[in-house]
DOMARKOL-614867 format. One record per residue: residue number from 1; residue in three letters; x, y, z of N, C-alpha, C in turn. Coordinates in pm, whole numbers, plus 32768, in hexadecimal, padded with zeros to 4 digits. Example, Ala and Ser with C-alpha at 12.3 -4.5 7.8 and 13.67 -1.06 7.14 Angstrom:
// residues 2
     k     r    n.X    n.Y    n.Z   ca.X   ca.Y   ca.Z    c.X    c.Y    c.Z
     1   ALA   8527   7DC7   830C   84CE   7E3E   830C   8528   7EB6   830C
     2   SER   8505   7F1F   82C4   8557   7F96   82CA   850A   8003   8313
END
This chain:
// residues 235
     k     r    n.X    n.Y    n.Z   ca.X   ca.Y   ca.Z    c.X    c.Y    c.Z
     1   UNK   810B   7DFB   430B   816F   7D95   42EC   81E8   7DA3   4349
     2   UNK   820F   7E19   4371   8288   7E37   43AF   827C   7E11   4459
     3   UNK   81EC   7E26   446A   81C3   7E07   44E6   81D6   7D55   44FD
     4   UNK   8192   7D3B   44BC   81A1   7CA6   44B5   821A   7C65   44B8
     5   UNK   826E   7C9F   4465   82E4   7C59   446E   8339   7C79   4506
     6   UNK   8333   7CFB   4519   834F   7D0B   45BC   832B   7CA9   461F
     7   UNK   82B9   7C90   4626   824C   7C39   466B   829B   7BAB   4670
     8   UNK   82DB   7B79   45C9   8310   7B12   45B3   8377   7B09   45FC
     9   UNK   83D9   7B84   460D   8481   7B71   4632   8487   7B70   46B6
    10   UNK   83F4   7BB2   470B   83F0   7BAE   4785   83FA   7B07   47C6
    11   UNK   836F   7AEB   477F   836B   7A3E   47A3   83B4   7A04   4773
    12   UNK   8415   7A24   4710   84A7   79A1   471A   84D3   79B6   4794
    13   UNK   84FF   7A34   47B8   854B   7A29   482A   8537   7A1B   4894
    14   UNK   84D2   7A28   4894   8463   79CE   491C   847C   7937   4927
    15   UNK   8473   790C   48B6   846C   7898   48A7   84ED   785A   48F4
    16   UNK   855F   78B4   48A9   85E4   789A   48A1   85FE   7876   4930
    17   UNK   85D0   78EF   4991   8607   7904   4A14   85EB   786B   4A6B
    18   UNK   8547   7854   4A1E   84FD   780C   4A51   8551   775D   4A68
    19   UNK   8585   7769   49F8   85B7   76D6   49A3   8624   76C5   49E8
    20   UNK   8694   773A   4A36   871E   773D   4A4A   86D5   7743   4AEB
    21   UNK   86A1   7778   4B3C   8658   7747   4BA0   8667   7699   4BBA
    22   UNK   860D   7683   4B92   85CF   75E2   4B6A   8646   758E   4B59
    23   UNK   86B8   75DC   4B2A   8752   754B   4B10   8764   7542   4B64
    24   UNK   87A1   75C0   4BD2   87DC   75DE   4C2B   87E3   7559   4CBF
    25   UNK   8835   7527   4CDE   8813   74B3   4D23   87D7   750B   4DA3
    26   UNK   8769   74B3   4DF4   871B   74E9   4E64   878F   74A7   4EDC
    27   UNK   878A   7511   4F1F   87D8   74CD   4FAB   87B5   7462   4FFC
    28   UNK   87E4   7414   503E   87AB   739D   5072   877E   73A6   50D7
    29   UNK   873E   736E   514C   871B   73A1   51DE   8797   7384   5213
    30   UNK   8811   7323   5206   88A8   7344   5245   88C0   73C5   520F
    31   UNK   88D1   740E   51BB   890A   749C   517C   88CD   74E7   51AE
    32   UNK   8854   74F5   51BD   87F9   754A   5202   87EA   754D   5290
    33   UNK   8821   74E1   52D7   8849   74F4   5346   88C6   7515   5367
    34   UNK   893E   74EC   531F   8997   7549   5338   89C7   7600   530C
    35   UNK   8971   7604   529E   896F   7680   5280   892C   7702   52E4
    36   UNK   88BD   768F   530F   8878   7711   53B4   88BF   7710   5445
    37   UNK   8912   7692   5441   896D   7686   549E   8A0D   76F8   54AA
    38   UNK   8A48   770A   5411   8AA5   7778   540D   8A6A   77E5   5401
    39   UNK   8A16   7812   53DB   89B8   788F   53E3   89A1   78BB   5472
    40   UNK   8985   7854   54D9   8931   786A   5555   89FB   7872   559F
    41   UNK   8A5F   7853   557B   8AE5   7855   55B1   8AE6   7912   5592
    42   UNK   8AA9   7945   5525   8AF0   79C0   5510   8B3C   79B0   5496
    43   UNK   8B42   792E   543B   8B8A   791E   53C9   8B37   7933   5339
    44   UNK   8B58   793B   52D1   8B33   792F   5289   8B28   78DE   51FC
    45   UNK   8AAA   78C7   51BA   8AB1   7830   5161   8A66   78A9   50CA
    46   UNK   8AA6   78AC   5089   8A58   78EF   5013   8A79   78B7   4F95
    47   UNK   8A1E   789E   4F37   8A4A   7871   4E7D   8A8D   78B7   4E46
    48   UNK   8B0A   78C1   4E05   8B70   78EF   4DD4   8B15   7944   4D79
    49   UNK   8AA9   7934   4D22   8A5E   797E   4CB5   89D0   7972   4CA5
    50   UNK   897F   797B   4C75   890A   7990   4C5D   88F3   78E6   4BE7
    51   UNK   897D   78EF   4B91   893E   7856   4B37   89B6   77F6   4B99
    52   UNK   89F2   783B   4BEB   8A56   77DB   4C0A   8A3A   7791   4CB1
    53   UNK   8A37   772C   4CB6   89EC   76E4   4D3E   8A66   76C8   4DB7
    54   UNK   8AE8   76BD   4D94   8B12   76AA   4DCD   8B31   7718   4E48
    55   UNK   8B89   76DB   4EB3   8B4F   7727   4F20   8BFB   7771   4F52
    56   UNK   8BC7   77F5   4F93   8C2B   7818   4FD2   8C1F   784E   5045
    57   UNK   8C85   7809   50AC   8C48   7806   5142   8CBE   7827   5185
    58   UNK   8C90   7896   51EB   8D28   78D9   524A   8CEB   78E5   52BB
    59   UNK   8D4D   78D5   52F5   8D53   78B0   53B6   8D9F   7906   53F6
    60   UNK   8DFC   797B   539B   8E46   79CA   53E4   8DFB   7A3D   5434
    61   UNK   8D77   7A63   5405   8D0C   7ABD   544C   8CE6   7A7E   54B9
    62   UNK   8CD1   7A3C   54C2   8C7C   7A08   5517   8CA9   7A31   55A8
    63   UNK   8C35   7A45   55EE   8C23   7A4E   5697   8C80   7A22   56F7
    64   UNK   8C80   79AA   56ED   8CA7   793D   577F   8D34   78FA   573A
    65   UNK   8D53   78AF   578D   8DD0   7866   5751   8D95   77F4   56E3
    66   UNK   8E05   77FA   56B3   8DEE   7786   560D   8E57   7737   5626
    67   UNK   8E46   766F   5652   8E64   7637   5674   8E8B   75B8   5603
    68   UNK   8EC7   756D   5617   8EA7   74D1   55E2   8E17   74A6   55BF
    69   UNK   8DDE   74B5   5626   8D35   7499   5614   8CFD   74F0   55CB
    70   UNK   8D0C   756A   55D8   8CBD   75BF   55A5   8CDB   75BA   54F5
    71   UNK   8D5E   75A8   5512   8D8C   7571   5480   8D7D   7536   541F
    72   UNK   8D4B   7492   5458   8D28   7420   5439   8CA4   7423   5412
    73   UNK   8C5F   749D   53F6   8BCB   74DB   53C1   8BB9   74C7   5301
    74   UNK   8C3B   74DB   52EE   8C65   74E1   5275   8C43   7445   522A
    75   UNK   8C68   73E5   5266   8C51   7335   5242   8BC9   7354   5209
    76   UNK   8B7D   739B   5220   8AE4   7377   51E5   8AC6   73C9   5161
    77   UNK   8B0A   7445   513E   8B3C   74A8   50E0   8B79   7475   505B
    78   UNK   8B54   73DE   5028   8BD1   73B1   4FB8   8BC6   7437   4F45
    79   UNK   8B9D   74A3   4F4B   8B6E   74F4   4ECF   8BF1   756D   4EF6
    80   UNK   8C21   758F   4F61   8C66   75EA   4F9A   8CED   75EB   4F3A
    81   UNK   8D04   765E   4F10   8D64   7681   4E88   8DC9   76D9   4ECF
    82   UNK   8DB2   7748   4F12   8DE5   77BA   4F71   8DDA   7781   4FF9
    83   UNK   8E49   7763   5063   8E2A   776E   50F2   8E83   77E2   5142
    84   UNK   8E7C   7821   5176   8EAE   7867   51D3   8EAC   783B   5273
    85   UNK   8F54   7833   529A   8F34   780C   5337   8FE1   787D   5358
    86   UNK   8FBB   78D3   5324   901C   7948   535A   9010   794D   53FF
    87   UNK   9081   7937   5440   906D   7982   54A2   902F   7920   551F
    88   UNK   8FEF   7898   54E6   8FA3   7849   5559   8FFF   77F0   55A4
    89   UNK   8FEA   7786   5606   9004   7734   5650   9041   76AF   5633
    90   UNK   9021   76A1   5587   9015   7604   5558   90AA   75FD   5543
    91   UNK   908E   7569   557D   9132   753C   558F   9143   74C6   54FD
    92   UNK   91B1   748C   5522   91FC   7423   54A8   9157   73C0   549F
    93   UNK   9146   7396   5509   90E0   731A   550B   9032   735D   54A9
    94   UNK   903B   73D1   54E3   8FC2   7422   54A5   8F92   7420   542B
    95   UNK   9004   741F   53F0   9035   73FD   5373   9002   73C0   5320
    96   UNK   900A   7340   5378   8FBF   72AF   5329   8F23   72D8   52FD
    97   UNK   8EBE   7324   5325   8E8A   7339   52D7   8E84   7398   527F
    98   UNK   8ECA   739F   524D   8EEC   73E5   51A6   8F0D   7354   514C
    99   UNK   8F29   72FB   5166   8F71   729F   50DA   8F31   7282   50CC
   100   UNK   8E91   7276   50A8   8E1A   7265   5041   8DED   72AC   4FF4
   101   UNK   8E27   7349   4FF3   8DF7   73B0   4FDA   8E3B   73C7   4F0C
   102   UNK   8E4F   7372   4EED   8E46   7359   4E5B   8E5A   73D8   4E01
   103   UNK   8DC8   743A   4E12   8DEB   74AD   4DD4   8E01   74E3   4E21
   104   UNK   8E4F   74FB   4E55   8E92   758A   4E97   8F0B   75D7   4E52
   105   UNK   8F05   7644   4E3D   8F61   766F   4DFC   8FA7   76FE   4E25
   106   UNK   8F75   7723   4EA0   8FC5   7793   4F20   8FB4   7776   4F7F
   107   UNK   901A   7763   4FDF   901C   7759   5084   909F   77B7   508C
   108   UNK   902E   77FB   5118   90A5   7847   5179   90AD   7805   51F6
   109   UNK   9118   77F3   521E   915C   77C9   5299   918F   7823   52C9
   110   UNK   91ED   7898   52A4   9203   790A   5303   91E7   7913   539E
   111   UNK   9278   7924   53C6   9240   7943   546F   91F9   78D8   5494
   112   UNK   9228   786C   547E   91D5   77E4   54C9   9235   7798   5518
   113   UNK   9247   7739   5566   928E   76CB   558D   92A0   7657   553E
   114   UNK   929A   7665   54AC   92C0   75F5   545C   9350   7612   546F
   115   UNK   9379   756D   5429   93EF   754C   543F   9430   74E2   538B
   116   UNK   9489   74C5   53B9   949D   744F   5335   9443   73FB   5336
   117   UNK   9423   737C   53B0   93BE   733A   53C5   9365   7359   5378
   118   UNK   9323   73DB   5375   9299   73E1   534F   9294   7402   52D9
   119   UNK   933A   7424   5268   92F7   7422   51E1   931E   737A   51D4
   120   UNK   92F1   7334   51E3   92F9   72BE   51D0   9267   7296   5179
   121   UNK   9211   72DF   51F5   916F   72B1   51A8   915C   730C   516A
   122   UNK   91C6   7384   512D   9194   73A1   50A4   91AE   7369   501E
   123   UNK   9207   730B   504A   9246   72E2   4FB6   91E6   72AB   4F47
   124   UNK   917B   728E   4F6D   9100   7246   4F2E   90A8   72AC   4ED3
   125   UNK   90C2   7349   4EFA   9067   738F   4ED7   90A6   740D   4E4A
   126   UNK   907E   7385   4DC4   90D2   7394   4D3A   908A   7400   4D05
   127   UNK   9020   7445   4D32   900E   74C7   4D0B   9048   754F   4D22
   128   UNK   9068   7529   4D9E   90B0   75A6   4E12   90FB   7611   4D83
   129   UNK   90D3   769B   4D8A   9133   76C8   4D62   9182   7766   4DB1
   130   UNK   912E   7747   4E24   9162   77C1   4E83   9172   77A7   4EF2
   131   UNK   91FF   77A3   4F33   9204   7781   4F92   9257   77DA   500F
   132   UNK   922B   782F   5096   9268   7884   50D6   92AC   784E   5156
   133   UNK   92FE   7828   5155   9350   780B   51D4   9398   7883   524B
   134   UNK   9370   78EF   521E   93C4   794A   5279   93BF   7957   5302
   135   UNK   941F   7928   5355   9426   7973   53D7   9417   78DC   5400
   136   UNK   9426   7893   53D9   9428   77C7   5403   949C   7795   541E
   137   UNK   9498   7722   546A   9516   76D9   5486   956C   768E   5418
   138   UNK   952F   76AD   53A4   9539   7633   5349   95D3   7631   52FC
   139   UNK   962C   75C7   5306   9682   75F5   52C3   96DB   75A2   5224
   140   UNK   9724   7594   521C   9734   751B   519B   96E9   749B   5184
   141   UNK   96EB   744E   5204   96AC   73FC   51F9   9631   73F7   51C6
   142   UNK   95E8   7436   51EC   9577   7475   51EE   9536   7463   5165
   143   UNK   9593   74CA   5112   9576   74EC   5097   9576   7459   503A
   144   UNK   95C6   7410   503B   95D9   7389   4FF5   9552   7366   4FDF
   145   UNK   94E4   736A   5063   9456   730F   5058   9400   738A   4FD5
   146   UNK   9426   73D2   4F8A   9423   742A   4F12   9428   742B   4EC5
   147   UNK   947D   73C5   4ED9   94E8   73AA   4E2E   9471   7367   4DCB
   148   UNK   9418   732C   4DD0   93B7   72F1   4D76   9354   7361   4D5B
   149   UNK   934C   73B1   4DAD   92C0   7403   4D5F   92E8   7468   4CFF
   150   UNK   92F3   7434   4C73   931D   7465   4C13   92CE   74F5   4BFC
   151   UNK   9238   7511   4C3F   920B   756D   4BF8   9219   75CA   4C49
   152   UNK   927E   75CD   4C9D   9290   7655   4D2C   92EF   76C1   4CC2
   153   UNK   92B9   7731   4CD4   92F8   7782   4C89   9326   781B   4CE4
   154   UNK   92C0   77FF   4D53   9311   78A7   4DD6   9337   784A   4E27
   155   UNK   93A7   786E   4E8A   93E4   784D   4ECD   93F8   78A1   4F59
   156   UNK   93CD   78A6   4FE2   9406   791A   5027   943D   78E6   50A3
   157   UNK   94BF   7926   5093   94EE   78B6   50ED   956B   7911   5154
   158   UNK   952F   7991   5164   9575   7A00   51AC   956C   79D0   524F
   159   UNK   95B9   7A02   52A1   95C7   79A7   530B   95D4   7952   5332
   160   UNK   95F4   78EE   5314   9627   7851   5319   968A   7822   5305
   161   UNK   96CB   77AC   533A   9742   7774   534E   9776   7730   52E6
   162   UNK   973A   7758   524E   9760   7709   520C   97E3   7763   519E
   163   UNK   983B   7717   512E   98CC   7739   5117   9895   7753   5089
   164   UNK   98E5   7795   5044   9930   7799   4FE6   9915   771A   4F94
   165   UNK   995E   76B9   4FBB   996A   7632   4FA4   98F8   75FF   4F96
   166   UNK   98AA   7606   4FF1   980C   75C8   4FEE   978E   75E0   4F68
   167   UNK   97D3   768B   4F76   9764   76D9   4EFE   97A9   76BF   4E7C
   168   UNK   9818   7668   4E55   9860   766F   4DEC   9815   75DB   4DDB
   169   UNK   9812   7590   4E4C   97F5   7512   4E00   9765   7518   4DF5
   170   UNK   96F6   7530   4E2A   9679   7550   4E26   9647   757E   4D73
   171   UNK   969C   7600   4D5B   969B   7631   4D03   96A2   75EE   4C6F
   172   UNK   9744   7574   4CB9   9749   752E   4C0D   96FB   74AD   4BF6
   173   UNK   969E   7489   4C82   9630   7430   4C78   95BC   7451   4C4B
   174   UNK   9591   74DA   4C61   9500   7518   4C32   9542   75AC   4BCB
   175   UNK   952E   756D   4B58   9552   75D8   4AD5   9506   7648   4AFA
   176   UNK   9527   76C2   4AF6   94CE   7766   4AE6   949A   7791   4B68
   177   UNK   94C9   7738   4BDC   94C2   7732   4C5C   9516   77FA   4C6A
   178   UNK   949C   782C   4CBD   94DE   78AD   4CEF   94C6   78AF   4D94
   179   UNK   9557   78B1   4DB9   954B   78A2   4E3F   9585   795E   4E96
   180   UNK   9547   7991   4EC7   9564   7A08   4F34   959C   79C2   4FB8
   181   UNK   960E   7A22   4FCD   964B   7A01   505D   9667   7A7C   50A9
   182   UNK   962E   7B00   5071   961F   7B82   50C5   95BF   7BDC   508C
   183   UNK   9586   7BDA   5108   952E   7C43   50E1   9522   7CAF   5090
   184   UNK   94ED   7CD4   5032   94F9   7D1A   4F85   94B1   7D87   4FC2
   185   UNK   9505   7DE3   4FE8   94EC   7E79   4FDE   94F7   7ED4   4F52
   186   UNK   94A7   7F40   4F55   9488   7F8D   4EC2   94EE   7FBE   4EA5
   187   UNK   952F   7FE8   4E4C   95C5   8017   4E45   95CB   808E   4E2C
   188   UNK   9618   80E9   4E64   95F5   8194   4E62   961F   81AD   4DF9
   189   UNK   95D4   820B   4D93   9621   8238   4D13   9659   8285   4D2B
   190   UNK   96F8   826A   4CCE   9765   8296   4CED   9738   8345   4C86
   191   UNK   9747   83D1   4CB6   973A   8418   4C64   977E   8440   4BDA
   192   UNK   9773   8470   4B81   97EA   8462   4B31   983B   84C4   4B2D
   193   UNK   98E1   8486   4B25   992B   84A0   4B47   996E   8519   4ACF
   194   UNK   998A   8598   4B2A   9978   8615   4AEC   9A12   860E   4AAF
   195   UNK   9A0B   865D   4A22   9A8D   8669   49C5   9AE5   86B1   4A25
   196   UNK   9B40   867A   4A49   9BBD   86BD   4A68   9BE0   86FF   4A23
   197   UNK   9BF9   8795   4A2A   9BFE   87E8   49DA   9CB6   8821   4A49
   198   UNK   9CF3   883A   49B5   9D83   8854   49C9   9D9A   88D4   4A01
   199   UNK   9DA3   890E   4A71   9DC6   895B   4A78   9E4C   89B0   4A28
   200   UNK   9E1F   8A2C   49DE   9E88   8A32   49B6   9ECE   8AA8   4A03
   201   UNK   9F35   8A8E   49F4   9FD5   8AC3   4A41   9FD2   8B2D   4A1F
   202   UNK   9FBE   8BBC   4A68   9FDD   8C40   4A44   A024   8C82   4A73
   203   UNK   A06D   8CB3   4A0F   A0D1   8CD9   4A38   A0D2   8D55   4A68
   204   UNK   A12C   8D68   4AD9   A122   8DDB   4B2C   A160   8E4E   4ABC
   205   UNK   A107   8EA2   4AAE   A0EE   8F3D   4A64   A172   8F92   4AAB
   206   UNK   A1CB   8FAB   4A0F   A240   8FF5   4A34   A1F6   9072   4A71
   207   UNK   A243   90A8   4AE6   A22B   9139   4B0F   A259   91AD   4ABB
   208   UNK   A1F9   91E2   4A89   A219   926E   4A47   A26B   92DA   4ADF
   209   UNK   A2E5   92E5   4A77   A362   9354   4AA3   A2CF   93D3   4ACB
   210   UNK   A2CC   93E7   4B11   A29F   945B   4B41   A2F1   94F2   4B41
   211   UNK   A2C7   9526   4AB5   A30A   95AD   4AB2   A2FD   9619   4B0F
   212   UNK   A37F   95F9   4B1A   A39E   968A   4B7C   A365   972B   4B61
   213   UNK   A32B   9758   4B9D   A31B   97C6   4B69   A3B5   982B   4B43
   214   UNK   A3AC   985F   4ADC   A430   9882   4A9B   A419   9922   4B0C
   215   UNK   A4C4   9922   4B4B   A4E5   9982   4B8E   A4D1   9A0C   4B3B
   216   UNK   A4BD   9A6F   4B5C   A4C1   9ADC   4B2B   A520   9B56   4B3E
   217   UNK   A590   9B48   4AEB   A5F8   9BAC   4AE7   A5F0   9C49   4B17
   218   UNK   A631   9C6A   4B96   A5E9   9CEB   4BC0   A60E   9D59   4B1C
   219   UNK   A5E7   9DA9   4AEB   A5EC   9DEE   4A99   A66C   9E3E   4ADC
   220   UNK   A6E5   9E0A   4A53   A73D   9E84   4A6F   A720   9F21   4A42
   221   UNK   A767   9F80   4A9A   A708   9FEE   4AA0   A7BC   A02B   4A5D
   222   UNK   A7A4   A083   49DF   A82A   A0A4   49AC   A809   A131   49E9
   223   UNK   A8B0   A159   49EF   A8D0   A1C7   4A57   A8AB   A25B   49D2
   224   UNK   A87A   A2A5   4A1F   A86C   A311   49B6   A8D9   A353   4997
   225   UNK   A8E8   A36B   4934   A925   A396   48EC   A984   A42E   4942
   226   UNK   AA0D   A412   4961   AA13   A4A3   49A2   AA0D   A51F   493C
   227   UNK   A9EF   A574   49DB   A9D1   A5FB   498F   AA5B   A658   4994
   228   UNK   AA91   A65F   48FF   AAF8   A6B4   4914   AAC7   A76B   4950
   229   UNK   AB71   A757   498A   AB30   A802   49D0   AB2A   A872   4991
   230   UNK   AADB   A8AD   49A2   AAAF   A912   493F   AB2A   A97B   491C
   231   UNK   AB33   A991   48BB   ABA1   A9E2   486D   AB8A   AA82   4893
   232   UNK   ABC9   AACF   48A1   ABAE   AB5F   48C8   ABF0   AB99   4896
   233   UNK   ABB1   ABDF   4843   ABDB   AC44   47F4   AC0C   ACB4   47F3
   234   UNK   AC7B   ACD6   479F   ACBD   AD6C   47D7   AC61   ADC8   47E9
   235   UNK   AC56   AE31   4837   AC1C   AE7C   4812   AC51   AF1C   47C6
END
């Protein structure tokens, strides 16, 4: 009986794997050609999970230079949730293909040649909730094309020309908005700080009088007694 039922729990989950397989949308021959196309760049295209289909694809590994074109690989990807273009070539115009990209919900830009221009064609993308600007030209202006994507919740925006002013208004347009503007180093623990302990004041120790050794009186020597002179007798 015990066997059997084993037997049973095996083939549900056979089944299970089988069934969650089978939802899973099949890639198209556009997806499948762009997916062997960033692969064959040195990039990479992988499913966020095992039940989860959507895709996450980075270009910062990759080999050769990563361009506009090479960029524009992505248009065939509508499933792409994660993109990474740390570090590549793609400029403001490059851009443009990202504003179809619907679910997307992390892009790094880091170390790129974006500019204000180019968050322009992000403003469309109402999933976004991570977004890395560091080391970009981008500055107030910039940030405004932002102000609608309510569901951006990191912000990195270290190196850039943008104010005070900018991240204040950004901030009171997108509620719970957390924006970084320096790089977050670990913070050294401070050790704890030892009881000051009072020294106390001692007082300098009276000097003991050092007794003299007591002089010693030469012994008066009394004179003997004189000797009267002897008496002589008549004879």
């Amino acid at each position: 009986m015990t066997r059997t039922m084993t037997w049973l729990g095996v083939a549900a989950g056979l089944f299970a794997a089988t069934a969650t397989a089978q939802d899973k949308p099949q890639p198209s021959p556009a997806e499948q050609q762009a997916m062997a196309a960033i692969k064959k760049l040195g990039g990479l295209v992988l499913e966020i999970a095992q039940n989860d289909a959507r895709l996450d694809v980075a270009f910062h590994l990759a080999d050769g230079k990563i361009g506009d074109a090479e960029v524009a690989l992505v248009k065939d990807l509508p499933r792409t949730a994660q993109l990474n273009l740390r570090g590549t070539e793609v400029t403001d115009a490059g851009l443009a293909a990202l504003k179809d990209l619907k679910g997307l919900t992390r892009l790094h830009l880091e170390k790129t040649k974006i500019t204000d221009a180019g968050l322009e064609h992000l403003k469309g993308l109402e999933n976004l909730e991570y977004l890395n600007l560091y080391g970009t030209a981008v500055t107030d202006a910039g940030l405004k094309h932002l102000a609608g994507l309510k569901k951006l919740s990191r912000l990195y925006l270290w190196q850039t020309q943008v104010t005070d002013e900018g991240v204040a208004a950004l901030k009171a347009a997108v509620p719970g908005l957390q924006i970084t503007r320096a790089l977050e180093l670990a913070k050294p623990v401070e050790p704890p700080k030892a009881e000051e302990k009072k020294e106390e004041e001692k007082k300098p120790e009276e000097k003991k009088e050092e007794k003299k050794p007591e002089e010693k009186k030469p012994e008066e020597k009394k004179p003997e007694g004189e000797k009267k002179p002897e008496e002589k007798k008549p004879d």
